[in-house]
C-alpha positions in Angstrom: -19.4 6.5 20.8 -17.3 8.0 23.0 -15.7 4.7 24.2 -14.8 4.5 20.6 -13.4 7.8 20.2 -11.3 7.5 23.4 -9.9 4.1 22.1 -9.3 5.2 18.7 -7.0 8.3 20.9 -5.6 5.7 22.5 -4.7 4.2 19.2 -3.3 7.0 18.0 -1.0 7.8 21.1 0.3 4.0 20.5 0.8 4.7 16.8 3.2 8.0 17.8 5.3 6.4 20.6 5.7 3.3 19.1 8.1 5.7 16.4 5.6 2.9 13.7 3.6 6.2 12.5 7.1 8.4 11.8 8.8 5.0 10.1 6.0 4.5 8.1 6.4 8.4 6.8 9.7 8.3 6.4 9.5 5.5 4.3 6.7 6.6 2.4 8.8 10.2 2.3 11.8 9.0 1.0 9.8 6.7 -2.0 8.1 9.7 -2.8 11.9 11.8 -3.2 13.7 8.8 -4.7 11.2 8.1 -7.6 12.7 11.9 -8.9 15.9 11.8 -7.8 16.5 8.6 -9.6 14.6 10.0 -13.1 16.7 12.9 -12.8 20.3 11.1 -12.0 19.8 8.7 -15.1 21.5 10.8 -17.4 24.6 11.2 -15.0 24.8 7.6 -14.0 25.0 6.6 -17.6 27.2 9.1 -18.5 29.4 7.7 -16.2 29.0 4.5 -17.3 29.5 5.1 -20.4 33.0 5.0 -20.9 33.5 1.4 -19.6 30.3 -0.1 -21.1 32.1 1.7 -24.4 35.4 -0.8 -23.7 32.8 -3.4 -24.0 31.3 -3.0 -27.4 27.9 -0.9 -26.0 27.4 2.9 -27.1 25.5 4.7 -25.3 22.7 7.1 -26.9 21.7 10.1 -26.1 19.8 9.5 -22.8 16.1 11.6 -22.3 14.3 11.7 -19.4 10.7 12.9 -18.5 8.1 12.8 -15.8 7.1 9.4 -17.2 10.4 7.8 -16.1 10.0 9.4 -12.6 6.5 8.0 -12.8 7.7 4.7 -13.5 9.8 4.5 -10.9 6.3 4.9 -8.8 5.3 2.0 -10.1 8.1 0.1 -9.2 9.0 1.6 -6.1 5.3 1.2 -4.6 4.7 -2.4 -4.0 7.8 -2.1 -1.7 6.5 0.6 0.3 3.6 -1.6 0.5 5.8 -4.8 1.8 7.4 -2.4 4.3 3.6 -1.4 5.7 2.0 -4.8 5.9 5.1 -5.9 8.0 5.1 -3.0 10.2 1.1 -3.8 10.7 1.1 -7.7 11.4 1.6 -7.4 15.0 -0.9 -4.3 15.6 -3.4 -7.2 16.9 -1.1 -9.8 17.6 1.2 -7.9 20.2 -2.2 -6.8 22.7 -3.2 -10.7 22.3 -0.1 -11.8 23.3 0.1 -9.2 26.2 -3.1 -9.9 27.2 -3.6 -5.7 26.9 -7.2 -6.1 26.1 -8.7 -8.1 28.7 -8.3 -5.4 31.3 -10.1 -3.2 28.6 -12.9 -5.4 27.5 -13.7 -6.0 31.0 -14.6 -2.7 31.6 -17.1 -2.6 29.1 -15.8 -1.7 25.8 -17.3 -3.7 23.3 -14.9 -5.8 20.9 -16.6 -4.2 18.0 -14.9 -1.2 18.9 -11.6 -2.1 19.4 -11.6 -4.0 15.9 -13.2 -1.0 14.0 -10.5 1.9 16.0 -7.7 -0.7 15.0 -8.5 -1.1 11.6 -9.6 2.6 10.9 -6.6 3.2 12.4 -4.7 1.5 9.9 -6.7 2.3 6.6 -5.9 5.8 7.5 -1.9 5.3 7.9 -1.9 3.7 4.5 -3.8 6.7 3.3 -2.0 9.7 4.3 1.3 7.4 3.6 0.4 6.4 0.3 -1.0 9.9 -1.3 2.3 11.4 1.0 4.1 9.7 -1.7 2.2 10.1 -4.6 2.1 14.0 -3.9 5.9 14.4 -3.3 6.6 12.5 -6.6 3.7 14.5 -8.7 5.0 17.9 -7.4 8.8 17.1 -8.1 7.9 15.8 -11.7 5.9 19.3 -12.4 9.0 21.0 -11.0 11.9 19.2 -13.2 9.4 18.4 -16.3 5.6 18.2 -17.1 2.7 15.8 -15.9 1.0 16.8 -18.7 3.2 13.7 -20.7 1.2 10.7 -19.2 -2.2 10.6 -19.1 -4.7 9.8 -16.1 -2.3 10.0 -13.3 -4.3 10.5 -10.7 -6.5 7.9 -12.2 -3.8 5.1 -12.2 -2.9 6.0 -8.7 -6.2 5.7 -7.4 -6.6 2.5 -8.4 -3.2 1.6 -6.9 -4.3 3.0 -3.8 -7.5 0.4 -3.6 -5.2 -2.8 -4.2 -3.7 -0.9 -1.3 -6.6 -1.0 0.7 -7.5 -4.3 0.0 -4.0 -5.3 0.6 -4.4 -3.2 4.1 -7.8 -5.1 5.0 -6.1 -8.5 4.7 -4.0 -7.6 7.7 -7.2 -7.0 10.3 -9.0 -9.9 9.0 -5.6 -12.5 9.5 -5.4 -10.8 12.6 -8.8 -11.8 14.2 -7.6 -15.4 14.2 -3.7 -15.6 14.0 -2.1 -15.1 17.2 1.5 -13.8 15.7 2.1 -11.1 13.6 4.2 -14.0 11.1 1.6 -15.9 10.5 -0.5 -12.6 9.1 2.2 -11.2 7.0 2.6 -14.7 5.6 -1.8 -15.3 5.1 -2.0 -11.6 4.1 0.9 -12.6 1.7 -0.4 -15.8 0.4 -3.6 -13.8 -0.8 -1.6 -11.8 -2.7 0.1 -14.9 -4.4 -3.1 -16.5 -5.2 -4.9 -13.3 -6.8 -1.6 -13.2 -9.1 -2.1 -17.0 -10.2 -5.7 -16.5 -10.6 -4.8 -13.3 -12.8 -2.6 -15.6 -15.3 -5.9 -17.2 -16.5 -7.0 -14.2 -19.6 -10.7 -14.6 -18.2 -10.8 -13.9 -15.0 -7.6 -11.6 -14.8 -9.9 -8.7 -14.6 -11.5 -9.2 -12.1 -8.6 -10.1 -9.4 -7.3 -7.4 -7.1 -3.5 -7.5 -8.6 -4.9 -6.6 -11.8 -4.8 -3.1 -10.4 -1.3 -2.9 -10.4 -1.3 -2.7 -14.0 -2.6 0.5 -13.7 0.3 2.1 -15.3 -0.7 1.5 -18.4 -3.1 4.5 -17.6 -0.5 6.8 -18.5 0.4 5.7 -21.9 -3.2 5.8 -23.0 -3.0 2.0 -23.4 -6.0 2.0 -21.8 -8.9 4.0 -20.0 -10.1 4.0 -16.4 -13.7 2.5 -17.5 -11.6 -0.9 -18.7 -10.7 -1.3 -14.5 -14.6 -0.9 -13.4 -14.8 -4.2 -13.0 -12.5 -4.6 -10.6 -12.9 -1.7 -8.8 -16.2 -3.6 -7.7 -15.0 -6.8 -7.3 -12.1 -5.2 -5.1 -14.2 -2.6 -2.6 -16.4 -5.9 -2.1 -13.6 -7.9 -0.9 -12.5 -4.9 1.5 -16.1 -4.7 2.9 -16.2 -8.8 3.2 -12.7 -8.8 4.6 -13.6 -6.1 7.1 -17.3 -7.6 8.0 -15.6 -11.4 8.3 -12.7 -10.1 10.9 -14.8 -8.4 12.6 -17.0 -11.6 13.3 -14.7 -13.5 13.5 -13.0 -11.0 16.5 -16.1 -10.9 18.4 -16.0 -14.4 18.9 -12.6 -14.9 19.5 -11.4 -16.2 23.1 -8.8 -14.0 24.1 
């Protein structure tokens, strides 16, 4: 245990000075600002606009706003966040293969388990404090210029945002334990992504597929309630468990 504990330190030392930890916040930061700021400019931007859309035969009404068009821009704004992460996280494994950093450890006797469970911990818990960094900023900006109280279930919806998240997140460790660049990961960990939305076009299976999650905004509107996503919830922590049980088999036996 306390091989594990000093890796995972080491870990965290790599994440600092690396600058990927304060990048990732940033980004995650200025989602969480924009998503508000953009709800909140609408008026003023088509005010502006106004005029010359008014030269081209389109009036303007009047324009409202609300926490549910700050919230939708959430919804929008997250799956970027999320491209942003993944491609900051391909090379985690990739770049110590390719450097050969973790033959000099491994030799000393820390077992591979470890170094596969610090990494991905590691990276579960970026994506955590990132993603609810972001849903926090945007939740206490929308109180402060309007109401929550206007959508329903937010924390709900987000939550199950979050889980396509993780299973999004597990992907990457799982690529990792057999690719050897951090391209080929983004682009596995991306083609998973592709197939669960083509699986999700067929009406009886497309609720049971991880990107049915995203469709979690619906929550808000009361067009539907969080039991209608239990389903899914299941399916998806079983695929983050497999993904994470199947990389790290398939890291233990790995030549490196």
């Amino acid at each position: 245990m306390k091989s594990l504990i000093a890796f995972s330190k080491k870990e965290a030392t790599e994440w600092w000075r690396s600058g990927r930890f304060a990048i990732l916040m940033v980004v995650f930061t200025l989602f969480g600002i924009m998503n508000p700021a953009f709800a909140k400019l609408t008026p003023w931007l088509m005010d502006s606009m106004s005029e010359s859309l008014e030269n081209s035969g389109i009036i303007l009404g009047e324009i409202r706003v609300d926490a549910f068009t700050s919230w939708e821009q959430f919804y929008k704004n997250i799956p970027i966040a999320m491209i942003v992460f993944v491609l900051m996280i391909s090379g985690l494994f990739a770049t110590e293969f390719q450097k050969g950093t973790l033959i000099p450890v491994l030799t000393k006797g820390l077992a591979r388990w470890k170094v596969y469970v610090a990494k991905t911990f590691g990276i579960l818990l970026v994506w955590t404090v990132g993603y609810w960094t972001c849903f926090g900023i945007t939740y206490v900006y929308n109180d402060i210029y309007w109401d929550n109280s206007v959508v329903a279930h937010p924390i709900a919806a987000a939550g199950l945002v979050y889980l396509f998240g993780l299973w999004l997140t597990a992907m990457v460790p799982l690529f990792s334990s057999f690719l050897n660049n951090a391209i080929s990961v983004a682009m596995g960990t991306g083609s998973i992504v592709i197939a669960s939305y083509a699986l999700g076009i067929f009406p009886n299976i497309k609720s049971y597929v991880p990107t049915y999650l995203l469709s979690a905004q619906a929550l808000l509107v009361r067009a539907g309630d969080p039991e209608d996503y239990l389903l899914v919830i299941v399916v998806t922590s079983i695929l983050v468990v497999v993904s994470f049980v199947l990389g790290w088999v398939i890291f233990d036996r790995r030549r490196l």
